[in-house]
N, C-alpha and C positions, 0 to 999 in steps of 0.2 A: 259250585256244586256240580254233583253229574248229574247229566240230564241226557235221557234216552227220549226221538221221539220215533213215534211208530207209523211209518207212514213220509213218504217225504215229498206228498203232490203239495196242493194250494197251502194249504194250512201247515201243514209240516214244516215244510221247506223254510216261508218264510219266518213260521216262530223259532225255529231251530237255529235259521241263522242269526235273528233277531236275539234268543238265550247266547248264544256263543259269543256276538260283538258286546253283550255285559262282562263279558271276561266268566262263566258258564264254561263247564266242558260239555258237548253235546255230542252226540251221536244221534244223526237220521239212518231210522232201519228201513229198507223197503225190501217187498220180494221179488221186484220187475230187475233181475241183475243188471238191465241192459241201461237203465234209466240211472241205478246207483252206478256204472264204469259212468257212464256219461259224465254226471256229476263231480266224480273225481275229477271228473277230467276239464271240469269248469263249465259243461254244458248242463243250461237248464233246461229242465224239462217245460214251463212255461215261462212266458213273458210278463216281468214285469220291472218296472222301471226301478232301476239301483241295487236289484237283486242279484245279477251275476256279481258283480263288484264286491259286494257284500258277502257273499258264498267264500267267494274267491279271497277276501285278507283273514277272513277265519279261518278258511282252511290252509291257508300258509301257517298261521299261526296256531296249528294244533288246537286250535281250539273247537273244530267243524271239523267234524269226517262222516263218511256216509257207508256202510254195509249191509248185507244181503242177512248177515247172521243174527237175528231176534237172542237168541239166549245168553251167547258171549254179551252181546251189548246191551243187555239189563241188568245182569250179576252185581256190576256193581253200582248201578245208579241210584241216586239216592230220591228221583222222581221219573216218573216215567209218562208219557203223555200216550194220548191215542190219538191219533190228528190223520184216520182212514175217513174213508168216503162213505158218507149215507145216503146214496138217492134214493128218486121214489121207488118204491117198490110197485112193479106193474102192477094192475090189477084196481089196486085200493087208495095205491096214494099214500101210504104209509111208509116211515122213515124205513131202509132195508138197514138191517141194525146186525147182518150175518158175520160182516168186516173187525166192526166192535166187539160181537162177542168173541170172536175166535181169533183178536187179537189179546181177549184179556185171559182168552186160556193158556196158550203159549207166553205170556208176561204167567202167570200163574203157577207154569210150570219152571221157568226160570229161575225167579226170584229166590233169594238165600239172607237176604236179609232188609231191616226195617225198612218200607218201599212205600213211596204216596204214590198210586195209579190215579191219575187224573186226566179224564174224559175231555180233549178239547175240542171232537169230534160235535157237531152241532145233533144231538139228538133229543128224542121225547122224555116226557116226565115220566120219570120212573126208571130211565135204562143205569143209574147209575146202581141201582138193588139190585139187577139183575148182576150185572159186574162187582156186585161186592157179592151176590150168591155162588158166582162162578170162582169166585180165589176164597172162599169158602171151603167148597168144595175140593179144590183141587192143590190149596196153600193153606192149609188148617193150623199149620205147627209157625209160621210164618209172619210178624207183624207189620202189618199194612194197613193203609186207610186209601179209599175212594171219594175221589173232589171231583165238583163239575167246576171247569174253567173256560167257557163256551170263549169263543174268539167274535170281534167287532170290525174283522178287517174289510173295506172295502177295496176290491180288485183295483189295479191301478193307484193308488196310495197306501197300498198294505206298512210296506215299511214304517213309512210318517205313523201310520195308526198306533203300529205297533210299538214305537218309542213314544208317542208321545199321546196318549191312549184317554179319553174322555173320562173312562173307569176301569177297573180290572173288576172283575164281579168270579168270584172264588164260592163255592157253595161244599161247606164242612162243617159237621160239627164238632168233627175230632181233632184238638187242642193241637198234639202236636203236628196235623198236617196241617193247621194255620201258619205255625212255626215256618215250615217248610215250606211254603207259597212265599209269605213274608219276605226270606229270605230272597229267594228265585225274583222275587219282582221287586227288591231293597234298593237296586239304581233305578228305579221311574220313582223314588221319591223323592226323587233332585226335582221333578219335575211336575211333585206335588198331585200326580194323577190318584185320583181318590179308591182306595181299594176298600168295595163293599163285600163283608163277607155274611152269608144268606147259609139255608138251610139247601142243601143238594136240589132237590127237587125246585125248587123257586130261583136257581140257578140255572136250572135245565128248560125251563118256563119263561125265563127273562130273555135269553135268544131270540125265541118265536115269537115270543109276544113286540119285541123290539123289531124285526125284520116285519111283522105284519102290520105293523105301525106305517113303519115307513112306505110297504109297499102301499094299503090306505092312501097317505098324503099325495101318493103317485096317482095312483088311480081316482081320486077326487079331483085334481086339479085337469088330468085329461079329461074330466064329462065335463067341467066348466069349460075347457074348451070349445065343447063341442057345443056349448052353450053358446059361448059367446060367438061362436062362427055363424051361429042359426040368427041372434040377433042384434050384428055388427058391433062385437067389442072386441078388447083387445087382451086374450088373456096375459101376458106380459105384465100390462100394468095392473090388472089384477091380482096375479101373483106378488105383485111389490107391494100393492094395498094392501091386501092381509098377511103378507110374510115380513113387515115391518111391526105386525103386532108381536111381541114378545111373549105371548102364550101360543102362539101358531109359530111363526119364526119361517127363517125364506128357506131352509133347506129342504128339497126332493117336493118343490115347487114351481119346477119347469115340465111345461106338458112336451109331448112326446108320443113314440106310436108302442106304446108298454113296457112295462120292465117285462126283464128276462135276468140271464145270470144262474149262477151256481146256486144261489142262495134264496132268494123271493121266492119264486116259482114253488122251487119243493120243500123250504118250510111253513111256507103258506096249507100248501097241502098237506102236511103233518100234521101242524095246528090243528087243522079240518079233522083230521083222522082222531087225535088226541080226543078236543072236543066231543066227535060222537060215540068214543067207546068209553068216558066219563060221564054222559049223558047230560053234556052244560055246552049245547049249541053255541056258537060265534058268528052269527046273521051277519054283521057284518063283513068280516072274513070271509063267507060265503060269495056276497055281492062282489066283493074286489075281486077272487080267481076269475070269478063269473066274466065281470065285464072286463077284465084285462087280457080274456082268454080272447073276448069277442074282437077287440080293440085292435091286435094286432091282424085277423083277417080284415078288419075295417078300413086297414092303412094299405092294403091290396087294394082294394073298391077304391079308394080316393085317389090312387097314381089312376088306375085304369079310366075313373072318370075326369083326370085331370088332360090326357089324353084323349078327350074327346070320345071315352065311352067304349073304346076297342082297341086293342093292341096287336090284334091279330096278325103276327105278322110283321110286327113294327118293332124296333130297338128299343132297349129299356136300359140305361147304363142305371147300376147300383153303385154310390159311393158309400162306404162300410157297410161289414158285417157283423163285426161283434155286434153283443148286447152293450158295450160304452167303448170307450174311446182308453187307449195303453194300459189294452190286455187281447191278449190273443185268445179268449172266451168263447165261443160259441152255445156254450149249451141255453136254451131256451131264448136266442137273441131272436128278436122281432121281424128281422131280416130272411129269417125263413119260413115263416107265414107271409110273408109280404112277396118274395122271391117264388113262391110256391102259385100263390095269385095268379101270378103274373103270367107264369108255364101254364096254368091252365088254361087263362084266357089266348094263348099263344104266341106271346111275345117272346121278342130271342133277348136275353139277359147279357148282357156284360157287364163284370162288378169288380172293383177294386177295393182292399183294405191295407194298411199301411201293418199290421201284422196276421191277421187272422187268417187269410188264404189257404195255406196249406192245410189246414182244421177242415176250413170250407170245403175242400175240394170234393172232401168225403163226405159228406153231408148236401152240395150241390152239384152232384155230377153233372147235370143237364145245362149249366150255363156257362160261359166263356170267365176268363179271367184275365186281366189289365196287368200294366206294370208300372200305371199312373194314372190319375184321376182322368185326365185329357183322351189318354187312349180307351179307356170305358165307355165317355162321352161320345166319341168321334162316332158322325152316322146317326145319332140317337136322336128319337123321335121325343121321350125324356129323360131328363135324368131325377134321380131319387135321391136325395141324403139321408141316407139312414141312421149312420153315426155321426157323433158331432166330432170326429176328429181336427187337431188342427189345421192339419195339411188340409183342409177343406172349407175350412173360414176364408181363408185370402186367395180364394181362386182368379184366376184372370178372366173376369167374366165376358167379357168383350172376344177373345178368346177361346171361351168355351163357347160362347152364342155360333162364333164362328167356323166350330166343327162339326155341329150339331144339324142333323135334318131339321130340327123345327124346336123353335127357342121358348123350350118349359122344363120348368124345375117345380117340382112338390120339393119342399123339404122342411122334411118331419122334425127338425130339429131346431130350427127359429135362429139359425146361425148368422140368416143375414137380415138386413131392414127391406122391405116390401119393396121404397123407390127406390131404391139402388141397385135393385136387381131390374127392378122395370125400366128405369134409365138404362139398362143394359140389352134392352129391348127384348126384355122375358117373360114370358105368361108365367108369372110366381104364383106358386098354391103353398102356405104354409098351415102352421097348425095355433086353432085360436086366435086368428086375426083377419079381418075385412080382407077379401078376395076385390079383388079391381074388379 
């Protein structure tokens, strides 16, 4: 089939080349020309693991091309996706939904013949009426139908997700854009991924409700932490205690110093927004922005007090920045509450991350940056792990004690076991487990 998608950052990008390696003809549109020459040219605009490779044999294979031109490359597609950005919109916290629409008027003024516009843009309940009111409006003479096809990817496995997908959740009730999805998704059912098809709005719903799920289980097992820190247990094996029960289950059950990312963050806050101008509160929901907002200044206070209280002065090496580990992400990573800490209280910061730095730079002008874990460390009064990247599990501890002004590590990540960092002759501060 042809497939146009509109937009070719996180979601885009990887669905587009994901529809095109089904043997799909795709076309990604974007209007950043400098990002679409890029991508011709095999450069991606983000990181993430098996996506240049992947861009790269589709688009040998005509089957992946990317352009600047919205109108040529709808004309004739036989689906058209919206896969643009909705952050929060200042102020309120509300999905900014200006991208969406005024991606569905020019799709509106394009189209010439029978066209499924579907939303994979992660937005609120309801935005898919406004998108059928707008090619209403503006496509009267035109047949088309409006699907919400919200996307499940998480950053750093997008790919995997996206082949081999838990569910596809498709929200139509018109017949032949069933057809039409059907089709478009007919090779994941080699692979038996179960395609539930709902009413638009309950598609639009299933999203948010699913990410504020998960952020929940985040944010629940960090206060147990901080439970168990208060009286000497060990979240770890508490997490396997109840995450081996099969109605709780062990996934997004390692505590941590907050989610962050593209996605939690602001459609937690959507949610929120949704809820209060529907007037059916989510208390819950509440409590999780709340204390995951507090959590991440909290993981500041806990290097500073792992340092004995002051830093003024003193070296602070940061190992990662993203918000996780194989993606160059920064938006809402914990790492800049915790980095921000630390400048106030007056420590000098040096920080390394195995992609995310050049993000960084713009985002922390005021601290140094490494060109390896070791050179971060060197001089450092602590060191922090922020992300759980590899390159930082099998550090040479011995090694790092050895370049380091004074042998401490907080790390927020629980990457290593307590004596084996102590046998390394380390003041270890980790998260949810007995402190020596």
């Amino acid at each position: 089939m042809n497939i146009t998608m509109i937009g070719a950052g996180y979601v885009g990008l990887v669905s587009g080349a994901c529809f095109a390696d089904f043997g799909h003809t795709v076309i990604c549109v974007d209007l950043d020309a400098r990002k679409v020459d890029a991508l011709r040219n095999g450069v991606m605009p983000i990181y993430e693991p098996g996506l240049e490779a992947l861009v790269r044999t589709n688009a040998a294979a005509n089957r992946l091309s990317f352009s600047t031109d919205l109108a040529t490359s709808v004309a004739d597609a036989d689906a058209v996706f919206i896969a643009v950005g909705t952050p929060s919109r200042r102020g309120d916290g509300h999905a900014d939904l200006s991208y969406v629409y005024q991606a569905t008027r020019d799709i509106a003024a394009a189209i010439t013949k029978p066209t499924v516009v579907v939303t994979k843009s992660t937005v609120p309940v309801g935005t898919g009426d406004e998108v059928e009111r707008i090619l209403n409006d503006v496509a009267p003479t035109v047949e088309w139908a409006v699907v919400s096809n919200p996307e499940f990817l998480r950053e750093g496995a997008a790919i995997s997700d996206f082949k081999r997908p838990d569910r596809i959740v498709i929200g139509t009730e018109n017949e032949r854009a069933r057809d039409v999805m059907r089709e478009i998704y007919r090779p994941l059912f080699l692979n038996e991924a179960p395609i539930l098809f709902t009413g638009r709005r309950t598609a639009e719903l299933t999203k948010y409700a699913a990410n504020a799920f998960l952020a929940t289980k985040i944010t629940f097992i960090n206060e147990i932490a901080d439970l168990c820190e208060a009286v000497g247990a060990d979240v770890q094996d508490v997490s396997r205690g109840i995450g081996l029960d099969n109605r709780i289950g062990s996934k997004f059950l390692h505590a941590g110093p907050g989610y962050g990312g593209s996605c939690f963050p602001k459609d937690t806050l959507a949610l929120l927004k949704t809820a209060e101008d529907f007037d059916a509160p989510v208390r819950i929901v509440e409590a999780v922005v709340s204390v995951n907002d507090s959590r991440k200044r909290a993981m500041g206070r806990k290097v500073i007090a792992a340092a004995g209280g002051d830093v003024r002065g003193r070296k602070v090496g940061i190992l990662g920045l993203t918000f996780k580990p194989n993606t160059d992400d920064m938006r809402d990573a914990p790492s800049l509450a915790i980095v921000q800490a630390l400048l106030d209280g007056g420590a000098i910061v040096t920080a390394f991350d195995p992609e995310g730095m050049d993000i960084a730079r713009s985002m922390m002008p005021d601290i140094a940056y490494a060109t390896d874990p070791y050179e971060a460390a060197a001089g450092a009064d602590v060191v922090v792990i922020v992300t759980e990247w590899d390159a930082f599990r099998a550090l040479d501890l011995r090694r790092l004690g050895d370049i380091m002004q004074t042998r401490c590590i907080v790390d927020l990540r629980n990457i290593y076991k307590p004596e084996v960092a102590r046998q390394a002759g380390f003041d270890y501060h980790s998260i949810g487990r007995p402190n020596s």
